[in-house]
Residue frames relative to the residue before (quaternion, step in Angstrom):
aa qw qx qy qz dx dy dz
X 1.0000 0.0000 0.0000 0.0000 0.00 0.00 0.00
X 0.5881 -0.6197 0.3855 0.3486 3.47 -1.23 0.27
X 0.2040 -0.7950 0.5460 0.1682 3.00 -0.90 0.12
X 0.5561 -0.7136 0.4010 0.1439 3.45 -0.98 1.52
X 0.5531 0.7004 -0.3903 0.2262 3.47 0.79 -0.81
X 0.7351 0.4480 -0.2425 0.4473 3.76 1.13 -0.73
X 0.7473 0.4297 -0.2006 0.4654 3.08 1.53 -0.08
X 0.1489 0.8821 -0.3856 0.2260 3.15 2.50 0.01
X 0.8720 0.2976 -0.0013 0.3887 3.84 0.25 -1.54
X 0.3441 0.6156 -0.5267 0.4746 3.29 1.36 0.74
X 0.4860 -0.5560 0.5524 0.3867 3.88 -1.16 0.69
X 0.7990 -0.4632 0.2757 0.2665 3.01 -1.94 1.63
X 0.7914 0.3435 -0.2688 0.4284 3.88 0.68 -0.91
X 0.5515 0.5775 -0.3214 0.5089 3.26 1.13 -0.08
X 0.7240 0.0582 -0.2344 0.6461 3.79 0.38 -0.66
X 0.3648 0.7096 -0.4263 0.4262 3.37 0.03 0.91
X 0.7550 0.2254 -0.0450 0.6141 3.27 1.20 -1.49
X 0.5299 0.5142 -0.4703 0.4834 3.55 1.36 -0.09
X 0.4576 0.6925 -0.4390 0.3441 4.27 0.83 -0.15
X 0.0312 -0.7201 0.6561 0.2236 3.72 0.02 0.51
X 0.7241 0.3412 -0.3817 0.4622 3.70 -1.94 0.15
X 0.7022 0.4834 -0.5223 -0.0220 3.53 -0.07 -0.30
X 0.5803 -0.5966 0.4441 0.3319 3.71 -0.75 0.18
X 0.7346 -0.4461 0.2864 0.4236 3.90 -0.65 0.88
X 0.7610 0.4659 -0.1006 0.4400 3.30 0.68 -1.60
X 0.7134 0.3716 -0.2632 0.5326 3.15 1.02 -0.35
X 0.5422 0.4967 -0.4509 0.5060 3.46 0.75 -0.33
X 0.4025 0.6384 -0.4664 0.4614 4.16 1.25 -0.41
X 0.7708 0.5374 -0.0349 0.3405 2.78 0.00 -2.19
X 0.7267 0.3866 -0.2543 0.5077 3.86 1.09 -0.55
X 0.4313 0.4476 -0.5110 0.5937 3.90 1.37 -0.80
X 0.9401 0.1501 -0.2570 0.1665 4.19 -0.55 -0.86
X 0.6254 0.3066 -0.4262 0.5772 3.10 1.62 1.18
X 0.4743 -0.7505 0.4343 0.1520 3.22 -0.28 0.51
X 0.7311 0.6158 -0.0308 0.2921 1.86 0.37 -2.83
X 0.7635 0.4387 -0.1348 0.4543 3.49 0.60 -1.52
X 0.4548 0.6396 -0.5680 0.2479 3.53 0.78 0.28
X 0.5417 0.6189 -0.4136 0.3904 3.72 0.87 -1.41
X 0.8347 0.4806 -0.1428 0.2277 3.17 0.33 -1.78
X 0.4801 0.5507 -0.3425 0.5906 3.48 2.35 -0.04
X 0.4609 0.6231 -0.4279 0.4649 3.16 1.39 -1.22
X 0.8971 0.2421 -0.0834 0.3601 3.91 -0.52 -1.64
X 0.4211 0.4887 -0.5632 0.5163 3.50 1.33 0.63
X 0.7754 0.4576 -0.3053 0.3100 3.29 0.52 -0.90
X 0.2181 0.7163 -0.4578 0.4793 3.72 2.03 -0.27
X 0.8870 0.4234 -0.1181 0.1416 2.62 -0.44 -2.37
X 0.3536 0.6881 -0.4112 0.4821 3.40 2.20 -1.12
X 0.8419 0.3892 -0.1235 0.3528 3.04 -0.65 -2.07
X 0.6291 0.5119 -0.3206 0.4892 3.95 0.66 -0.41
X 0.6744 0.3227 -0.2529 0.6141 3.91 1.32 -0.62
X 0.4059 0.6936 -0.3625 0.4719 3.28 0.69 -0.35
X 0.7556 0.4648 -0.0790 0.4546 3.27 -0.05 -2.24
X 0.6184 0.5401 -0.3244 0.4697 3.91 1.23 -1.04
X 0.7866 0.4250 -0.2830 0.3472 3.49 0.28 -1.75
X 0.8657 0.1639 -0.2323 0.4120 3.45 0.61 -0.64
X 0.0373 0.8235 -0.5211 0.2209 3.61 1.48 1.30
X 0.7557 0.3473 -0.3215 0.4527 3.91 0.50 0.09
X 0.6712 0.5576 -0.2443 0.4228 3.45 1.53 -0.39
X 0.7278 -0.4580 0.2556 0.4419 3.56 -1.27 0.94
X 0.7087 0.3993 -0.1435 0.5636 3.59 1.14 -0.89
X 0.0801 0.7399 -0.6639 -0.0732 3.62 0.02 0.60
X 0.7639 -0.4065 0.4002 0.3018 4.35 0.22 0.33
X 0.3939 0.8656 -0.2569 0.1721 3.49 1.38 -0.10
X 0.0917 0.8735 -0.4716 -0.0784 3.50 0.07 0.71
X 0.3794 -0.6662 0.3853 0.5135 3.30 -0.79 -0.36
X 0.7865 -0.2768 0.4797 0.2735 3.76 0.44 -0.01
X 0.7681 0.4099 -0.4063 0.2775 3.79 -0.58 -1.01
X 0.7628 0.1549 -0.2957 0.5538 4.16 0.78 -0.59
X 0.6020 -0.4959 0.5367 0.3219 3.47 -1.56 -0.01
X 0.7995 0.1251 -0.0423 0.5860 3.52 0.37 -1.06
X 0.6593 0.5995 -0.4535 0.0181 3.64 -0.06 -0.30
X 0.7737 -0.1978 0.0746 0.5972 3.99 -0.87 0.08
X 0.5305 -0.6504 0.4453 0.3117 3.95 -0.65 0.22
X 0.5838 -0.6572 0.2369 0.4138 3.17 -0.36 0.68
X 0.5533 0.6330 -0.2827 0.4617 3.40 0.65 -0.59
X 0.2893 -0.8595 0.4136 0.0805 3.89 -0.20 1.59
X 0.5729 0.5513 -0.1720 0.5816 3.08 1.64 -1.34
X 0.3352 -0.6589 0.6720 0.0441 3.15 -1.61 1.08
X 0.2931 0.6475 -0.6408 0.2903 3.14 0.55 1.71
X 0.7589 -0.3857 0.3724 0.3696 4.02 -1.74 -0.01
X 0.5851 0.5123 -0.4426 0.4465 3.25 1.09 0.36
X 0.6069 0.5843 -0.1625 0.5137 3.25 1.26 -1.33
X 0.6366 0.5178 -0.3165 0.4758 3.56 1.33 -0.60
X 0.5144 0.5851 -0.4463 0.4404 3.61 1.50 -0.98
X 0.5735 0.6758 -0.3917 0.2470 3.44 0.63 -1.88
X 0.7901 0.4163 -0.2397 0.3807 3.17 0.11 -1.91
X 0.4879 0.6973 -0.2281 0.4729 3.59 1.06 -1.47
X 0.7543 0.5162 -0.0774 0.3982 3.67 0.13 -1.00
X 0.6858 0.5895 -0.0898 0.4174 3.11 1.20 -1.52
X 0.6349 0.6129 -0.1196 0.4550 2.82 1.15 -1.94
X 0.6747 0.5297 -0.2272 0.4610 3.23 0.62 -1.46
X 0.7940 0.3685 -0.2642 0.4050 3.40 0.69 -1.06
X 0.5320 0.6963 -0.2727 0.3971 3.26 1.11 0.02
X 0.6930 0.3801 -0.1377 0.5970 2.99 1.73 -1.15
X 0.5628 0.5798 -0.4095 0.4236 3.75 0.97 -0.46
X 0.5469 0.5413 -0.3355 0.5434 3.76 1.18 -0.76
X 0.7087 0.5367 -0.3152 0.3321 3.62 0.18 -1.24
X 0.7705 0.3403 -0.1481 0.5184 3.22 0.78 -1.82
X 0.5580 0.4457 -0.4632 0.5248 4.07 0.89 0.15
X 0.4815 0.6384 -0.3871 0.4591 3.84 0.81 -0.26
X 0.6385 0.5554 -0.1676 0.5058 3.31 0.93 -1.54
X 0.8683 0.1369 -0.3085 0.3636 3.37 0.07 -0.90
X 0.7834 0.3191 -0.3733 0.3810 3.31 0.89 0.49
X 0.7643 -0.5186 0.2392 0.2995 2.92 0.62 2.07
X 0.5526 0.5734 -0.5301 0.2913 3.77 0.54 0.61
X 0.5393 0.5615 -0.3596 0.5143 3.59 1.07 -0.30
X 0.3018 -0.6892 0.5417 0.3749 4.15 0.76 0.16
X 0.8651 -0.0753 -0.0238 0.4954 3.80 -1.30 -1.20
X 0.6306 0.5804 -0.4852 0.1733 3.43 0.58 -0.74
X 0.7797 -0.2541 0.0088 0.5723 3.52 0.52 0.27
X 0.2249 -0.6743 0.7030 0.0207 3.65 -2.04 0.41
X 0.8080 -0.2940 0.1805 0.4776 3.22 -1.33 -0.83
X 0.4306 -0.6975 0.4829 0.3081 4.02 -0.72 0.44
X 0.8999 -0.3743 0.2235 -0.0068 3.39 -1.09 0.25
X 0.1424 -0.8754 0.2638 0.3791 3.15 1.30 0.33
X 0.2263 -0.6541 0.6477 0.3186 3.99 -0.47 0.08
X 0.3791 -0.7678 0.4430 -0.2656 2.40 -0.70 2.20
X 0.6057 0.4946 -0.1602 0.6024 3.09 1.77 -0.81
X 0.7432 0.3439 -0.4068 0.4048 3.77 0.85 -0.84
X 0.4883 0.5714 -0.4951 0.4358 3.57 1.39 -0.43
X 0.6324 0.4907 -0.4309 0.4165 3.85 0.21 -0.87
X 0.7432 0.4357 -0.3123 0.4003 3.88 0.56 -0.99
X 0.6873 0.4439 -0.4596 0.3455 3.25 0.84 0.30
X 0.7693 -0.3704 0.2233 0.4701 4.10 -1.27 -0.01
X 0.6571 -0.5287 0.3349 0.4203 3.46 -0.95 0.62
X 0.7870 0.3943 -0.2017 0.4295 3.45 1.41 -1.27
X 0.2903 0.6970 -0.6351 0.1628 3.39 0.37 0.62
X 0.5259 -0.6761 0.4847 0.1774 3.14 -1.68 0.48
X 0.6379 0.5967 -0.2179 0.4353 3.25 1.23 -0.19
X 0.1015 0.6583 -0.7428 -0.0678 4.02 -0.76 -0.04
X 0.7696 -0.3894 0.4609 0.2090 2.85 -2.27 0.65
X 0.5787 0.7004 -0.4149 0.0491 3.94 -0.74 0.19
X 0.5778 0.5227 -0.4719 0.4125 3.72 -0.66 -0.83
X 0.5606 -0.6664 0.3126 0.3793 3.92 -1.03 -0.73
X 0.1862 -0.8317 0.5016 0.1481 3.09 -0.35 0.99
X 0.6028 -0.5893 0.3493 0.4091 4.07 -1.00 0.80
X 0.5039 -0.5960 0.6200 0.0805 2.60 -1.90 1.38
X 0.2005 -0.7909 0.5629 0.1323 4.05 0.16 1.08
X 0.6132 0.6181 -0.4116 0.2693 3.73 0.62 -1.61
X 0.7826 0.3278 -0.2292 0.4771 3.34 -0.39 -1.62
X 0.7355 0.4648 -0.3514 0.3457 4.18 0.33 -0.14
X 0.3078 0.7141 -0.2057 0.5941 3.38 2.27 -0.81
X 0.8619 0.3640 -0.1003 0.3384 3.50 0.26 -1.52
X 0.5952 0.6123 -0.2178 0.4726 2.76 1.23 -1.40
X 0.8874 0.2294 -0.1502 0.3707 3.34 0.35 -1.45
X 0.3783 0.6342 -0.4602 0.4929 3.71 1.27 0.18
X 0.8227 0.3494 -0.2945 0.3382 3.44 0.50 -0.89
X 0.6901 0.5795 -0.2045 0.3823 3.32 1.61 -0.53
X 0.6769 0.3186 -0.2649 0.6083 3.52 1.33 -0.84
X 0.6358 0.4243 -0.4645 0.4472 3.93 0.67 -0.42
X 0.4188 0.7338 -0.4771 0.2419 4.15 1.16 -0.03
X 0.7664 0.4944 -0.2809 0.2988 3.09 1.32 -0.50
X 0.4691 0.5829 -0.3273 0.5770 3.44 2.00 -0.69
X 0.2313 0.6130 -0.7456 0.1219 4.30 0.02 1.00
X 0.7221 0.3908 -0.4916 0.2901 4.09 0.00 -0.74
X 0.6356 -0.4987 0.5576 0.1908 3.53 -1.51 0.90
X 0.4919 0.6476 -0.5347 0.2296 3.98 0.75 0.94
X 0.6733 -0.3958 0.3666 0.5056 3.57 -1.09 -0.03
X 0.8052 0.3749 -0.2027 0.4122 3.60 0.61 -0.88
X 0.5659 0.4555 -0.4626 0.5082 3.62 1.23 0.50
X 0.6032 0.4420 -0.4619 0.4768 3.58 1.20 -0.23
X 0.7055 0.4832 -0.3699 0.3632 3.40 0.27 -0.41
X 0.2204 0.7566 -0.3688 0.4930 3.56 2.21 -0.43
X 0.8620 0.3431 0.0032 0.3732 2.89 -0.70 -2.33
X 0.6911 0.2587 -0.3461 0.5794 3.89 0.54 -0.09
X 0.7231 0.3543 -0.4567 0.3781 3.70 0.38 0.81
X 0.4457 0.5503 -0.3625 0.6059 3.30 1.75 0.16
X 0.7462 0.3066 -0.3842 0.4490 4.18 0.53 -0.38
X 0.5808 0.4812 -0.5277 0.3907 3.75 1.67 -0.25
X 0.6105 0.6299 -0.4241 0.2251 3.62 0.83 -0.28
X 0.3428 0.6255 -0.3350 0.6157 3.20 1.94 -0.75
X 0.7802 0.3939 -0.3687 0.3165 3.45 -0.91 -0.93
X 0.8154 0.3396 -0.3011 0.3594 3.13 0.60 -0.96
X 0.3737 0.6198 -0.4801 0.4956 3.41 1.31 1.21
X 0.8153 0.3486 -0.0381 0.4607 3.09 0.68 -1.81
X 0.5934 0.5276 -0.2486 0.5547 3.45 1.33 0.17
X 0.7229 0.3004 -0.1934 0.5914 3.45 1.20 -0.48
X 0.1643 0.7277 -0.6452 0.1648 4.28 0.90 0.19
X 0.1064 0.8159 -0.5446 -0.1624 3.20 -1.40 0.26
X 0.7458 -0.4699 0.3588 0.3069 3.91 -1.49 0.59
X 0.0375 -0.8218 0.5658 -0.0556 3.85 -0.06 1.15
X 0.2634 0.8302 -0.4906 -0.0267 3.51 -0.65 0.28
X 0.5132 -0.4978 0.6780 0.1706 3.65 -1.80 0.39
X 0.1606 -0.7481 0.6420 0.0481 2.83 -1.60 1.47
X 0.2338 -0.7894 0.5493 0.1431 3.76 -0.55 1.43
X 0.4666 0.5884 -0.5477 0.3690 4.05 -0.72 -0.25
X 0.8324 -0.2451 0.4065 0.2860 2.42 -2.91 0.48
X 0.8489 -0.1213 0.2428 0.4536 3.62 -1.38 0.76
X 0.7968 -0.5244 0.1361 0.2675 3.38 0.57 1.34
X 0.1189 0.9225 -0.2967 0.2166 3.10 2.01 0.31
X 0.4462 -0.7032 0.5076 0.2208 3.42 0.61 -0.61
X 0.4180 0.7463 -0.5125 0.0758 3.98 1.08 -0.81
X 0.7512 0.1398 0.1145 0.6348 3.80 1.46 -1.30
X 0.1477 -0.7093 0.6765 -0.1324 2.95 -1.09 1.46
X 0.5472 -0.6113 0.5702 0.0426 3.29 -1.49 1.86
X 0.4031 0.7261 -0.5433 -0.1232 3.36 -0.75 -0.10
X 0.0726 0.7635 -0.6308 -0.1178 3.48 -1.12 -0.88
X 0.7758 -0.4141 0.3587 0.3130 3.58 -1.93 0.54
X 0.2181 0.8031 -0.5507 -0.0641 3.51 -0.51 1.05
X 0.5737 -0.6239 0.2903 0.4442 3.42 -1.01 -0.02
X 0.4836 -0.6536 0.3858 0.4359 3.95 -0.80 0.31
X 0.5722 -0.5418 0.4029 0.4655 3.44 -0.95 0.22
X 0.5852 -0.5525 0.5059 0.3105 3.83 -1.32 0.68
X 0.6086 0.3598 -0.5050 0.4951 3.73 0.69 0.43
X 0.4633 0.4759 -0.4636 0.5864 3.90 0.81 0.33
X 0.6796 0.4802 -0.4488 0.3258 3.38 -0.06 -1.55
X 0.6447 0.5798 -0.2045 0.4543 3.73 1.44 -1.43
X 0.6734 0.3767 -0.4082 0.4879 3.28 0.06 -0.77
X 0.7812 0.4495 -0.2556 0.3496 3.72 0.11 -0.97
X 0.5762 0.4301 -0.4299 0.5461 3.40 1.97 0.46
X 0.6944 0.4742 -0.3431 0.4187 3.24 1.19 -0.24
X 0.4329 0.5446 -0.5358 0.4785 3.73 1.41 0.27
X 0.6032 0.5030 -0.4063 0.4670 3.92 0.91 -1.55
X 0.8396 0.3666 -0.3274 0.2312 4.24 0.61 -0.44
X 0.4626 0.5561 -0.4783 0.4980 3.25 1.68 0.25
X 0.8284 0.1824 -0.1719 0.5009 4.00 0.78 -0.51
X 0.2941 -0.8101 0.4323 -0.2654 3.40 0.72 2.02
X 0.2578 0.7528 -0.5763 -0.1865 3.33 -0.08 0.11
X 0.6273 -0.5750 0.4677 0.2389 3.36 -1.60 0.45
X 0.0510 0.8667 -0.4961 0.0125 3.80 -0.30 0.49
X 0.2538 -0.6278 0.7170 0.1655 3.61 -1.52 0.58
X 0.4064 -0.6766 0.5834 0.1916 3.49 -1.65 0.69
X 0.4808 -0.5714 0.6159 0.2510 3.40 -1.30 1.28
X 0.3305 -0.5901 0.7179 0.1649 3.55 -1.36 0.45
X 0.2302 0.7483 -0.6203 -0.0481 3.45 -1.69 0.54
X 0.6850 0.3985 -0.3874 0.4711 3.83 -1.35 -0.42
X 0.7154 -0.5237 0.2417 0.3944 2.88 -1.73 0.74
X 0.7271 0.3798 -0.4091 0.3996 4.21 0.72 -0.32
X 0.5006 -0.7740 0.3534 0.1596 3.46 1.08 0.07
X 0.3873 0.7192 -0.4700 0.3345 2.79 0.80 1.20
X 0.7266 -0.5129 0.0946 0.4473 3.07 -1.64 0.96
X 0.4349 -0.7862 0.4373 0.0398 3.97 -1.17 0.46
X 0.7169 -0.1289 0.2787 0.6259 3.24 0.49 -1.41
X 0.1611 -0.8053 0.4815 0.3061 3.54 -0.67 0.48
X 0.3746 -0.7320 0.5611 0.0952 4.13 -1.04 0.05
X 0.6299 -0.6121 0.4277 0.2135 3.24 -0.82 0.42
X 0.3138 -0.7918 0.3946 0.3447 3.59 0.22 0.76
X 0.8344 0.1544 -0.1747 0.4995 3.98 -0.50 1.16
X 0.6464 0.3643 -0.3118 0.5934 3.23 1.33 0.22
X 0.6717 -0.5029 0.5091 0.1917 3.30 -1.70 0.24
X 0.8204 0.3042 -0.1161 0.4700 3.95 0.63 -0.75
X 0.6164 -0.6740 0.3975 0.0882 2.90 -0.95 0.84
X 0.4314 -0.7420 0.3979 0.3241 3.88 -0.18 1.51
X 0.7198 -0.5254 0.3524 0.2858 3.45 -1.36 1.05
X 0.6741 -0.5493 0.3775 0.3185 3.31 -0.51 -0.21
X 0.7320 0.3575 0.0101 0.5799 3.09 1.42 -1.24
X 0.6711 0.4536 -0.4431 0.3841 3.49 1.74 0.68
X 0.4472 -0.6758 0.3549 0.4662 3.48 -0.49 0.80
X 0.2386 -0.7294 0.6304 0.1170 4.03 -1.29 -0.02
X 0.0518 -0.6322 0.7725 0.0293 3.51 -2.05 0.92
X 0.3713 -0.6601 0.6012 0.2549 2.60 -1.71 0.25
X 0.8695 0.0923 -0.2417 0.4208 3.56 1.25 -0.34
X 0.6542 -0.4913 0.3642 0.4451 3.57 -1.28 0.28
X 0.4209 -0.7339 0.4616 0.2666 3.77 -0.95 1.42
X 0.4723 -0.6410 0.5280 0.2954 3.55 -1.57 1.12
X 0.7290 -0.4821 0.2280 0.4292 3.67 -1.13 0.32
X 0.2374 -0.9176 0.2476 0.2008 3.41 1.06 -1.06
X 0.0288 0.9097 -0.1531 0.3849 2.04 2.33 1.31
X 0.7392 0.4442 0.1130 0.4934 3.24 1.01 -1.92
X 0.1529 -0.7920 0.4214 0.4145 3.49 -0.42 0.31
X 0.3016 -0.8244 0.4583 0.1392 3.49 -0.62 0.41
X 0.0902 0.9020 -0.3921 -0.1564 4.03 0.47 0.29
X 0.5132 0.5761 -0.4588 0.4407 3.29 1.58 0.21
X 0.7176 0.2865 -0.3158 0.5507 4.09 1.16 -0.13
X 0.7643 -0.4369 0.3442 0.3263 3.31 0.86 -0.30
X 0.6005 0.6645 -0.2276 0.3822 3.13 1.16 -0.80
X 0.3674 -0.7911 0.4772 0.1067 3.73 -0.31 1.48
X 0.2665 -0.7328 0.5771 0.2429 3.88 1.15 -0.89
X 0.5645 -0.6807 0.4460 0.1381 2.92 -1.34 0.63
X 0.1708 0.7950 -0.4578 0.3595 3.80 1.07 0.65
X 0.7169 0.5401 -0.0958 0.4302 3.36 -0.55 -0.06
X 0.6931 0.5870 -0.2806 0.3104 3.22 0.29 -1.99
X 0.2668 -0.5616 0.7184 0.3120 3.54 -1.83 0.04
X 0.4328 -0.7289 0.5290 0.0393 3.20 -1.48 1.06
X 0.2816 -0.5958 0.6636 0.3540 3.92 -1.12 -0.13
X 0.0135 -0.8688 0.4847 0.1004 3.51 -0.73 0.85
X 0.4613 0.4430 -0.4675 0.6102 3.19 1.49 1.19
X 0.5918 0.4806 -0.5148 0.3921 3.91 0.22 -0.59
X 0.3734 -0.6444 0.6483 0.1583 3.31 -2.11 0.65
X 0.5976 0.5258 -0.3481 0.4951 3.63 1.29 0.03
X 0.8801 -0.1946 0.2250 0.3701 3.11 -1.67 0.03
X 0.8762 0.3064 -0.2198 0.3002 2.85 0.66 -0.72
X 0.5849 0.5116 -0.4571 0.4325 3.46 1.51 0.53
X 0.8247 -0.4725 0.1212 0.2862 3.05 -1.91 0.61
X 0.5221 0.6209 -0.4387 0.3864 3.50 0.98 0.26
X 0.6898 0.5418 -0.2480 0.4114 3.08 1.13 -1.36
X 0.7687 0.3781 -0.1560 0.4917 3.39 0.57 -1.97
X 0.5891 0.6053 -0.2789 0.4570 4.09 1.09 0.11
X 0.2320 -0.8127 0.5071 0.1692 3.12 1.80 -0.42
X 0.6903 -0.5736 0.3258 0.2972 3.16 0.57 1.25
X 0.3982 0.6504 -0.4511 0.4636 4.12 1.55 -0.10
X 0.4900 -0.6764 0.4696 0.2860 4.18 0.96 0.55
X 0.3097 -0.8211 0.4263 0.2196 4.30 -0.99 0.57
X 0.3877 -0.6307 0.5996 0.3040 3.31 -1.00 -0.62
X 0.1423 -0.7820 0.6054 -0.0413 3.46 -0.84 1.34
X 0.1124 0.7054 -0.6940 0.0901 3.45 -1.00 1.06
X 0.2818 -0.6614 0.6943 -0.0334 3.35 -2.01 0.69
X 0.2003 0.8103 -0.5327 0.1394 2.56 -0.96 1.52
X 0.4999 -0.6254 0.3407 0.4929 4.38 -0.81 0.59
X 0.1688 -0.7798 0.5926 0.1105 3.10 -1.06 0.57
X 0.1713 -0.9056 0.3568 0.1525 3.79 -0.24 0.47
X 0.1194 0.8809 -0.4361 0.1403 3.60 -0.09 0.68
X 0.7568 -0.5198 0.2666 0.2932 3.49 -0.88 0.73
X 0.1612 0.7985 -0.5773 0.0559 4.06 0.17 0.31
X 0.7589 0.3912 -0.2099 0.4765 3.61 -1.67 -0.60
X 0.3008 0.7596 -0.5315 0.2238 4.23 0.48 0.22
X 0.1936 -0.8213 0.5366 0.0038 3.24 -0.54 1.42
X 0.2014 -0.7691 0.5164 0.3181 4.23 -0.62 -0.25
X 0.1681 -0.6719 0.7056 0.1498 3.88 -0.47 0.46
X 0.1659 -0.4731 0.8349 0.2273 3.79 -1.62 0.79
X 0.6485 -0.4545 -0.5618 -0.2391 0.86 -1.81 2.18
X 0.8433 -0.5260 -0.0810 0.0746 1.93 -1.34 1.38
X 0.2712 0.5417 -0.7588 0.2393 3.29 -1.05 1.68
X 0.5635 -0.5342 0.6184 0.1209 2.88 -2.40 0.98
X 0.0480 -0.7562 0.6521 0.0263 4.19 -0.40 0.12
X 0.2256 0.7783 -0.5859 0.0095 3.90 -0.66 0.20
X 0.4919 -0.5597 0.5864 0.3177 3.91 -1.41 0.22
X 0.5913 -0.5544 0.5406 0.2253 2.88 -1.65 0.42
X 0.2884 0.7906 -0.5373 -0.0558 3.50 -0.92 -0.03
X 0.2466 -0.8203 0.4739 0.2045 3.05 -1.46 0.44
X 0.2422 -0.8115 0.5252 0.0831 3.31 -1.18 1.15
X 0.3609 -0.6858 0.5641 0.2850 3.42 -0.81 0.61
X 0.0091 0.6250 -0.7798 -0.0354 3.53 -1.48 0.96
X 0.0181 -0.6438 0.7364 0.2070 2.76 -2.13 0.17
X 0.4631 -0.7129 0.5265 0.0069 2.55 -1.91 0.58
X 0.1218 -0.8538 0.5038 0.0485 3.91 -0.37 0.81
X 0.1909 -0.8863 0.3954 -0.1470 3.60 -0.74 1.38
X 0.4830 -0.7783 0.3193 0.2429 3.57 0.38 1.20
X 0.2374 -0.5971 0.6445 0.4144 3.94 0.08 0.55
């Protein structure tokens, strides 16, 4: 994806119209924030860069090609991958927004949130701990980014509802996973009082806990309502209730992803590097689709034999290590 930063300081209509993909509403939303474009810009980096990690051994590793900043993910098909995408995104979008906040780059529009004053009272007189430093400001990033990445899901199809509830599980699993940071105060490190306050979790958590929501996916059909019937609420496919918020949803069963495919997106597995000892997915039978590899060998050099001298330098030898490497016809 692109990245905004070189175009950061161009006037609001000007980098504004240089954004490919964006949707009316958002183009709105960028002429009267600027500011916040970079910071959609490198949530969305940061999406696609975790993303690209979690499912780095799988037939799908997240692959795009690049050419718009914001537009629909590549992926056409409204399968549980395509659900990660959106899911993922979101999240990154908001992790950028609400770390902005606390550190005061966004001026009044928000900062550090409030202590909860109330859970500190409910605990024992003797705790060691009190409320302080800054703890994230969720609201103004919550808003901000609900209205901006869900701007594009306005038509009333099955596949924008199923859109728009994988864009608020990606949220959640920010705002659902916050966690307790704290500072130790006392004598020679003593510990007597301890600082804390609400931070955010690191974006390899935010990930992993989207990739738990994509191994148990649920599949879903769309209630119809009003008088033209159109799709409504979505359900669980064979069941009666309606997926949780915080699970991710598809509507269809995922294609091998073998093949490339450029009318859904699908890059195929050509190309790839391979584990050519693993028995799982992720070695060269599996992720090769059985289309046989290509082995090569080659020196690799790298530091070895590293000694320390007070004071204070490191010295090491050279050496050279053979690696090989295994490649999907």
């Amino acid at each position: 994806f692109r990245t905004l930063s070189s175009v950061a300081s161009l006037r609001p209509g000007l980098l504004c119209n240089k954004i490919d993909g964006l949707a009316p509403s958002q183009r709105r939303m960028c002429q009267a924030r600027p500011d916040l474009m970079p910071l959609i810009a490198k949530g969305v980096h940061r999406a696609w860069y975790e993303c690209q990690w979690q499912f780095r051994n799988n037939k799908w590793n997240c692959t795009h090609n690049g050419t718009k900043f914001f537009a629909v993910p590549e992926l056409a098909i409204a399968t549980k991958e395509s659900a990660f995408e959106y899911a993922i995104k979101s999240a990154g979008i908001l992790y950028e927004i609400v770390k902005a906040c606390g550190e005061g780059r966004l001026g009044a529009s928000c900062g550090c949130a409030k202590h909860d004053v109330s859970f500190q009272r409910s605990k024992r007189r003797t705790q060691r701990w009190r409320w302080g430093g800054c703890s994230v400001d969720l609201g103004f990033g919550l808003n901000y980014t609900r209205e901006f990445v869900d701007g594009r899901e306005i038509q009333r199809t099955t596949r924008s509802l199923m859109n728009r509830h994988n864009l608020e599980a990606g949220r959640l699993a920010i705002t659902k996973n916050l966690t307790k940071s704290c500072r130790c105060h006392g004598v020679s490190g003593s510990c007597n009082v301890r600082t804390c306050w609400i931070a955010l979790p690191s974006f390899r958590q935010v990930g992993n806990n989207l990739r738990q929501k994509f191994v148990s996916a649920r599949r879903v059909d769309a209630i119809l309502g009003g008088k033209r019937r159109r799709p409504h609420i979505l359900k669980i496919r064979n069941k009666a209730r309606k997926p949780s918020p915080r699970e991710l949803v598809f509507l269809d069963t995922s294609p091998e992803f073998c093949e490339r495919d450029r009318r859904t997106g699908i890059f195929g597995t050509s190309g790839r590097q391979c584990n050519g000892s693993a028995q799982n997915y992720s070695g060269c039978d599996s992720l090769c689709c059985n289309r046989g590899y290509r082995t090569a060998e080659y020196d690799k050099q790298e530091p070895c034999r590293c000694k320390f001298f007070w004071c204070c330098t490191v010295t090491c030898q050279k050496c050279i290590r053979k690696v090989k490497t295994y490649t999907c016809n």
